[in-house]
N, C-alpha and C positions, 0 to 999 in steps of 0.2 A: 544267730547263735544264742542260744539258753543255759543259761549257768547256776547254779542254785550257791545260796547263800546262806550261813548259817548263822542263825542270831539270838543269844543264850542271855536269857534275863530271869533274875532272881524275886519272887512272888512271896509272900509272907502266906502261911498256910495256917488259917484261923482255927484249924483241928488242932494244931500239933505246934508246941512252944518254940521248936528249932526252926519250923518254915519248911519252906522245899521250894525246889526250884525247879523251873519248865521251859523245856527247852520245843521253842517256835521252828521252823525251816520256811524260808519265801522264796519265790520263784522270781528272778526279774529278767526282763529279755530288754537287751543289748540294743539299741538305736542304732549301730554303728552294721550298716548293710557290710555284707559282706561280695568281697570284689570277685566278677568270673574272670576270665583268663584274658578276657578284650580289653577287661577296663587296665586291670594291671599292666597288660604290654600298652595301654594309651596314657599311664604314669609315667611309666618307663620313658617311652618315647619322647613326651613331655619335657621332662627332663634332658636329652639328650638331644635335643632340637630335632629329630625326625619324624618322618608322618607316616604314622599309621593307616597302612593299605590293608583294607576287610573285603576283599575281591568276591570271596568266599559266600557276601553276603549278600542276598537278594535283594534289590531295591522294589518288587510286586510288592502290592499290599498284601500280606499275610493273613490267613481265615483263627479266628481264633487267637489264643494267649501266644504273643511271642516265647523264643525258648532264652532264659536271661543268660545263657552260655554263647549266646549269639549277638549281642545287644551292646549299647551303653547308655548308661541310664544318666539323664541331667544332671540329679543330682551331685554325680562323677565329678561330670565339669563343672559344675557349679563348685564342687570343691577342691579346683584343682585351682579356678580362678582365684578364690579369699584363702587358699595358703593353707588350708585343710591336710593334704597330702603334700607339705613342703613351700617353700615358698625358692625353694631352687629350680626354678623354670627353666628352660633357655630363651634367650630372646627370641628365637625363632619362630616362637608359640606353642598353641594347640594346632595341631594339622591331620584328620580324619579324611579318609575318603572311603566310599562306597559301606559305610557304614550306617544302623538304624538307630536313631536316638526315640530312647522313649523315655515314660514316666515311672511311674509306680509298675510293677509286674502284676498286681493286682487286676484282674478288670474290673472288679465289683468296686474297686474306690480308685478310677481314674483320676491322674491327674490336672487341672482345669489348664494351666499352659506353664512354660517354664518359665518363672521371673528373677530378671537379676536387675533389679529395680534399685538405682542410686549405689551401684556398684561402680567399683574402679580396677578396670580391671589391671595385670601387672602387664600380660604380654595378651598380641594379637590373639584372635582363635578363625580358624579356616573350616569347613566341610564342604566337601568338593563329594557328589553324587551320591549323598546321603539322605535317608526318608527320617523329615523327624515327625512325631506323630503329634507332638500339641505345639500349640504355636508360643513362640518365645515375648515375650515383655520386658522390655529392658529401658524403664521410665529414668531419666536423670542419669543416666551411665554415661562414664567414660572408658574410653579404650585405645589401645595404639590404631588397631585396625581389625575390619570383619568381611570375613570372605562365607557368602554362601552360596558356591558356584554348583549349578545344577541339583540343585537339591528342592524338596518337598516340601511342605511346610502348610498347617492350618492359616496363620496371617504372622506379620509379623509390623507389632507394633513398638515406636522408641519414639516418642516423646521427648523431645530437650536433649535427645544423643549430641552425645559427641565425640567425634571418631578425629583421632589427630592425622591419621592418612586416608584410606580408601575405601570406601563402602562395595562392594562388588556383591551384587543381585542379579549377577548374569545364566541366565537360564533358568529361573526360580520357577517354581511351579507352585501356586497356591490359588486353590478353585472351592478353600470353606471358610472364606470371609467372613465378617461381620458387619453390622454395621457402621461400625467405625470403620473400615478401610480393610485392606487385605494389607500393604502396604501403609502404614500411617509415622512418620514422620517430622508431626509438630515441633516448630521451630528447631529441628535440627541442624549441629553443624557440622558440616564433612570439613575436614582438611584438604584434600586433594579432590579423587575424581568420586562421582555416586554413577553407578555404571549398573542397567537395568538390561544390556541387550538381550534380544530372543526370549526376553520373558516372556510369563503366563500370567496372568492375577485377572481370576473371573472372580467375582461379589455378587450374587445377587439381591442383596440386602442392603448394600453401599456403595462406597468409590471404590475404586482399583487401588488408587494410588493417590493419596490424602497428604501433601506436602504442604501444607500453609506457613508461611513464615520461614522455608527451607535457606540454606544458606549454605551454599557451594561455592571452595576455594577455589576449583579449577571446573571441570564439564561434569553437565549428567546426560548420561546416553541412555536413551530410551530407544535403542535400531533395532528394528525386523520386532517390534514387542505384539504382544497381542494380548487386550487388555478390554474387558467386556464388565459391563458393572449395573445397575440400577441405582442411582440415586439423582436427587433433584439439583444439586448442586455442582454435579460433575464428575466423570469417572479418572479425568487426571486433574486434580487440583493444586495449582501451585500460585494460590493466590499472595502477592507480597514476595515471594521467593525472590532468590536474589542470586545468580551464577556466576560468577565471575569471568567463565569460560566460554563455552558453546555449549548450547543446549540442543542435542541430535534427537531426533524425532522423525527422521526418515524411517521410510518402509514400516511402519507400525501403524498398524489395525487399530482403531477406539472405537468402541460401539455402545452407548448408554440407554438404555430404553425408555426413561424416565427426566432426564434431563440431556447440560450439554455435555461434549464429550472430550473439548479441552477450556478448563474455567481458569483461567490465568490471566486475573487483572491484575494490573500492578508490578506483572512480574518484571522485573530487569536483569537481562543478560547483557554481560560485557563483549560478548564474544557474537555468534552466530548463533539466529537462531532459525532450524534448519526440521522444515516441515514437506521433505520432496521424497524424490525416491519414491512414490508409490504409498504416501503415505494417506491412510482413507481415516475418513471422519464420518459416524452414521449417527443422527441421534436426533432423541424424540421431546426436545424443549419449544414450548411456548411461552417463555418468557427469553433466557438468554441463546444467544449465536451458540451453531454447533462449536465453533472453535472463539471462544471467547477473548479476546486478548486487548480489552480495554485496557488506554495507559497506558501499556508495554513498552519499555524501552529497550532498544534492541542497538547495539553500539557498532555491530558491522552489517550485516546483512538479514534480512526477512526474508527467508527461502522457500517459495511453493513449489521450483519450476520442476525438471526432471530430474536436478541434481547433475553433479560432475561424474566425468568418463570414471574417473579415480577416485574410489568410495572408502578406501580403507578399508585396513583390517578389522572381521564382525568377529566377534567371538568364536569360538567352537565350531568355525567354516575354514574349509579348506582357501588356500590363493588360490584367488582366479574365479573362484565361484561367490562373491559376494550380489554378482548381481539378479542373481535366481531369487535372494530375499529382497537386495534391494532395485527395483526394477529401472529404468528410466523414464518413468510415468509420471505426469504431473501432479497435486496430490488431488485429490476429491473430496470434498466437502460436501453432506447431504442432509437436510434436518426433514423428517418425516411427517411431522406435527406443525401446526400453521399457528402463528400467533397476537396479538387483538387484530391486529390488521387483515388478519388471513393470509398472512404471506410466509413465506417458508423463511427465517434466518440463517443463514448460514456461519455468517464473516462479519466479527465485530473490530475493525481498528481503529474505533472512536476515540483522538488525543493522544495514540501510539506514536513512538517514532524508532524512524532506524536510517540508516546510513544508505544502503541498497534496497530497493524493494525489487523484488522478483514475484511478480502475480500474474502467472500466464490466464489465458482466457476460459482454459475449461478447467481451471479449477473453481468456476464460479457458474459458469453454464455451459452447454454445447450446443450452439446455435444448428436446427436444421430448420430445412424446407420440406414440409409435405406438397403431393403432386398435387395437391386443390389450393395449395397458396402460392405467392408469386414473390413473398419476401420472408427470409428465414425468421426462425422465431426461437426463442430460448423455451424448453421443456426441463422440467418445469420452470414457473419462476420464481427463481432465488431471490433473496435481499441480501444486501450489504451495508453496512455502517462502514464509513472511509471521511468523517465532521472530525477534523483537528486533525486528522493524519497526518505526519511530517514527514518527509524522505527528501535526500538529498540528490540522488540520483538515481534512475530506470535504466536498467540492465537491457538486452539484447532479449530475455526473456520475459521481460515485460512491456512487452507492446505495447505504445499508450494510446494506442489508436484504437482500442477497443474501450479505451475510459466513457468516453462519452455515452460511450453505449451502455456501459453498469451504469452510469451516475445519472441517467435516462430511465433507465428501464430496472434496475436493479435497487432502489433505494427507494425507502417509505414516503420521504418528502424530498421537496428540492431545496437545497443550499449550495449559496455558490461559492463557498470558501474550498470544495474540493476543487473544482475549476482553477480557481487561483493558484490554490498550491503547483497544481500539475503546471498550469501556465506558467509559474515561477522557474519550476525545475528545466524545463524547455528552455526558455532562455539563458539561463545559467549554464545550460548545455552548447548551446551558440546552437540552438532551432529556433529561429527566432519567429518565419515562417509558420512551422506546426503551431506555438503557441499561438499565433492571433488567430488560426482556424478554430481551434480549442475554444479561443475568448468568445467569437462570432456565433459559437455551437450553445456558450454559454447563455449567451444575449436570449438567441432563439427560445433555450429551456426557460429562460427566466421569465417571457412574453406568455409562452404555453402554460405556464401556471400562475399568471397575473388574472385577477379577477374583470379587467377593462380588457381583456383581448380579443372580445366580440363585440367592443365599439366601434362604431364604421371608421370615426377619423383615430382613433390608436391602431388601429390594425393598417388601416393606408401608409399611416407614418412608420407603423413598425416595417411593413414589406418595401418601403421604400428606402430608409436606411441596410436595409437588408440587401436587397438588391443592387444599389448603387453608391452605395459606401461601408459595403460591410461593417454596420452598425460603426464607423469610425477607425477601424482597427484596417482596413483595405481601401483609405482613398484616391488611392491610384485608378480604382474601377469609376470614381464621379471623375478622373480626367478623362479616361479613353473615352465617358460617356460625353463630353467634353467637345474631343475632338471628332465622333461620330456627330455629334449636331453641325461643328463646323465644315465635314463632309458634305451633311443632308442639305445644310446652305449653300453650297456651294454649287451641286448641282441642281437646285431649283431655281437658282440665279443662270446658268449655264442655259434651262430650260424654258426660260423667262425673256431669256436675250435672245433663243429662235423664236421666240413669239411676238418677237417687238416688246414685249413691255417694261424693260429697262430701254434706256438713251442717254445720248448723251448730253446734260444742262449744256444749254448760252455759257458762252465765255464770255465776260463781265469786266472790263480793260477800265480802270479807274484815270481821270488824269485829261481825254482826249474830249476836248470843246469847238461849240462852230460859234463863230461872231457874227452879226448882220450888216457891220459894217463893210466899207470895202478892204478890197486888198490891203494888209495890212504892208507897210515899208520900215526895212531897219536901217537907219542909217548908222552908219561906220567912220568914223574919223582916221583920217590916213595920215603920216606927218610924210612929207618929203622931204630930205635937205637939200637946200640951195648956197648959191653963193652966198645969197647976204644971209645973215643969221637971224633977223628981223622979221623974214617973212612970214606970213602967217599960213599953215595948212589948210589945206581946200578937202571939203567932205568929196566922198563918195555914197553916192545912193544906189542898194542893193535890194532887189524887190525879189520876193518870193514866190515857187510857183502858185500858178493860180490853182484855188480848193476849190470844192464842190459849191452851186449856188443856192445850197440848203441853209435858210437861214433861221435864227432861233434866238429868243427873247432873251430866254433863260440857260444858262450852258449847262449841261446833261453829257455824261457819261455814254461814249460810243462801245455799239452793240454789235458783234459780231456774231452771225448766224451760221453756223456750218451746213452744208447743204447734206442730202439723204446719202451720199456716198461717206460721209465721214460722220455720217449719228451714231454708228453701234460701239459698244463698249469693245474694251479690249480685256485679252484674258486674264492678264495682271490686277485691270482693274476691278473686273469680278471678282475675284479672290481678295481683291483688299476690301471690297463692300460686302463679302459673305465673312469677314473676320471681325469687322466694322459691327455686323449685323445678331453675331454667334457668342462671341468672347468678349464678354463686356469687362469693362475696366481696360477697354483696347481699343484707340481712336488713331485712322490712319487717315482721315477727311476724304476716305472716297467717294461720299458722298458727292462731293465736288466734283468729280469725272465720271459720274455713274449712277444712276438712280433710277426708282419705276419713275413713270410718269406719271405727272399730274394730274390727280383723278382717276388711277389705275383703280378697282375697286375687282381684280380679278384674284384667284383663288392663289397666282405667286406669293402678292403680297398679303393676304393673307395668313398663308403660311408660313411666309419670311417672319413674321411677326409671333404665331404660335415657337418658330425656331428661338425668335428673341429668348422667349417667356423659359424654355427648356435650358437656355444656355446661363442665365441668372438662377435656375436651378442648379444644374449641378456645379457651377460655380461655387457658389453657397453653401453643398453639400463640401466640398474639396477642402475648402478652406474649414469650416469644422472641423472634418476628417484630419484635418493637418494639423490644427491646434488643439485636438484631444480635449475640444468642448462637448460632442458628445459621446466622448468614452467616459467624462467624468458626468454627464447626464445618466 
């Protein structure tokens, strides 16, 4: 509006001794826009706590000068927020839908974005299916709360926000980034929930979504998003971020062409943090993992697997049909680009922890067989980082039976602190079983990457621990090996005794002597009583039968000879000389009733003897094994 102004000033006139005077006229034009008929009834309504519904008005991008009778302009709300048009608000807010916010009307002096930079604001503001045409800036602001549900938008950057309730970015659309983020959020703090589902945010000039230092009172939901970016540092960055709640990440697409595509060190969630449902990870870093999540600490569960039957309510989807966005897929992770190593990263949970881990198998690779090979193979192959990882317990979706197989074939180097942990978590489980095959798998990885495992005697001693006392951790297999040797004695004594070459020793009778003299006589003293008391008793002489007339100088130990009907052993006593002979540290003197024969030099005893040499073997092995002398070698 133009208004002219009349401004009359008195001039001394060097002709003429009275003067004269000259009267000026100035034009000035008014600052103060003037309001079309949306913005008025969006005062209105303002005031009156109601939302203004612009149905009327097309959300298509428009060719040419919007018409400002159709519109509303920032700076509107910008002055409806600092008290400009009143400061009698309702609590209720601002609330626009299906409306276009712009800038200047001008196209020749567009405006660069809207900034409500270190404002406060008094009540919430909402736009629910609205195109706004430059992107908003809102550094050091606070607010009750910000709703931009389905709406349009260049990027929208808030630095140091702070929202006392809910942040809601549900359906946002914004695909003309910068390079600072489409989304950028520096140390911001939400009060409640920061809710991004079914969004859009493509960059090709940076991240998607730039949250470092984020700090969330309750969840941020990122479900069904789809979020496409170029930069080196990560298209969802929530490095330090802090949730209080569950962090949802299910069903959402990341795809970065230039790095990775989730950079989240450090982040800590109190709640869940939840990467299933179908959720895919594409990206093209050689230095960090497509899904980054070094240090993370995760206070209930680490979700890869297909997620639960029951997804909850997604945004702006009918019930019943949430699983069309969210599918029951495990998620997939894929890094395109190979790095020093030449290996593909995928999966960083280096010094992570969480309560539940769920890491099904093909979110890391999918094992096939081609018809020219005879054992499956992983295509391509991935890498993992899983050095300091913590979990308390494996879920039904994460099978740990396939660990050995990543921490084999999936991981740059070998360290056996993952081994341990998982061995840990097995037992704490009451598998006590699985853990020691785990350990025995570990032994083996740790021999395949020792530098002496093609020395002749470590490799003997490795496959022989291996085999016969499961490195320690299975000594029960050095007993049965144990009692198979007392078997193998048993029947070559069995087959020793059809061949004659055991018998039975002389029996050896201590005690029994011959003298040279004669007959020897004992006499006996008998008493009789008689009458008189005086008499004296009369001996008796009792001679004993006559012995053999073998006589001998010296008296020597008689020798009894059993003849060929009573030489052979008996079965009992085989078995107490193949026990005698097998289990040492076990003496039952069958020797005594059962032996080869003197000067046998045939291939029983032989054998019996290599049986010895085998059963002081695994003996030896057992007893290790039992006293976890070489578990702690």
């Amino acid at each position: 509006m133009n208004t002219s102004q009349t401004i009359t000033a008195q001039h001394p006139d060097p002709m003429s001794k009275q003067g004269s005077s000259t009267t000026h006229t100035r034009y000035v034009a008014m600052t103060e826009p003037v309001l079309n008929d949306l913005e008025v009834k969006l005062i209105s309504a303002a005031k009156q706590g109601l939302e203004l519904d612009c149905r009327a008005v097309k959300l298509t991008k428009p060719n040419g000068t919007p018409d400002p009778s159709r519109v509303i302009r920032g700076d509107v709300v910008q002055g409806l927020l600092t008290g400009k048009y009143g400061a009698d608000l309702h609590p209720h807010g601002i609330r626009v839908r299906y409306a276009r916010v712009v800038g200047s009307c001008n196209p020749k002096k567009p405006d660069p974005a809207f900034e409500y930079n270190s404002l406060v604001f008094p009540v919430g503001v909402k736009f629910s299916d609205c195109w706004i045409d430059h992107p908003i800036v809102a550094h050091d602001t606070r607010m009750p709360w910000l709703h931009l549900d389905n709406c349009r938008i260049p990027y929208f950057h808030a630095d140091r926000l702070r929202v006392d309730g809910s942040l809601y970015l549900r359906c946002l659309v914004s695909e003309d980034g910068n390079d600072l983020g489409a989304v950028r959020l520096l140390g911001a703090h939400i009060g409640r929930n920061l809710e991004l589902d079914r969004a859009k945010l493509h960059n090709a000039a940076g991240p998607a979504f730039h949250a470092e230092g984020l700090q969330v009172d309750r969840a941020l939901r990122f479900r069904a998003a789809d979020l496409k970016s170029k930069c080196d540092t990560g298209a969802i960055q929530l490095v330090n971020a802090h949730v209080r709640g569950d962090l949802w990440l299910d069903g959402t697409h990341v795809d970065n062409e230039s790095g990775p595509a989730l950079n989240a060190e450090g982040l800590h969630v109190g709640g869940s943090l939840l990467l299933c449902s179908g959720f895919t990870a594409t990206a093209k870093s050689n230095e960090l993992a497509t899904v980054h999540l070094m240090s993370v600490s995760v206070g209930s569960r680490l979700d890869f697997s297909e997620g639960r039957d029951c997804t909850g309510h997604l945004w702006d989807v009918p019930r019943g049909q949430e699983r069309a966005y969210l599918p029951p897929i495990a998620a997939k992770i894929e890094n395109q680009k190979k790095n020093e190593h030449r290996n593909h990263l995928v999966l960083d949970l280096g010094c992570a922890s969480t309560n539940d881990l769920r890491l099904p198998m093909q979110t890391v690779c999918t094992r096939s067989r081609p018809p020219w090979r005879l054992r499956k193979r992983c295509q391509p192959k991935s890498k993992i980082i899983v050095v300091g990882l913590k979990y308390a317990m494996l879920s039904r979706e994460s099978d740990h039976t396939h660990w050995p197989h990543w921490l084999r074939d999936h991981t740059d180097r070998f360290d056996a602190e993952p081994y341990q942990n998982l061995a840990k978590t097995l037992r704490d489980s009451g598998r006590t079983g699985d853990a020691r095959r785990l350990l025995i798998k570990l032994e083996n990885a740790r021999f395949k990457h020792s530098r002496a495992r093609w020395w002749p005697p470590t490799f003997v001693w490795h496959l022989a621990k291996w085999c016969f006392v499961g490195h320690g951790y299975r000594p029960g297999k050095a007993l049965l090996g144990l009692l198979l040797v007392f078997i193998a004695t048993w029947w070559l004594l069995v087959q020793a005794q059809h061949s004659d070459a055991i018998y039975r020793p002389a029996t050896r009778v201590e005690g029994l002597t011959n003298t040279p003299s004669s007959t020897p006589t004992t006499t006996i003293t008998v008493s009789t009583p008689t009458a008189a008391a005086s008499a004296t008793p009369a001996p008796v002489t009792i001679s004993p039968p006559p012995t053999s007339t073998a006589t001998s100088s010296n008296p020597s130990p008689a020798t009894t000879t059993p003849n060929s009907a009573t030489d052979q052993c008996g079965g009992t006593e085989v078995a107490r000389l193949a026990a005698d002979i097998s289990l040492p540290l076990i003496n039952t003197n069958a020797r005594l009733r059962c032996d080869f024969r003197p000067g046998d030099a045939s291939w029983y005893a032989r054998g019996s003897l290599g049986l010895q040499v085998l059963g002081w073997f695994f003996a030896t092995l057992f007893i290790v094994g039992v006293t976890g002398v070489m578990r702690k070698d």
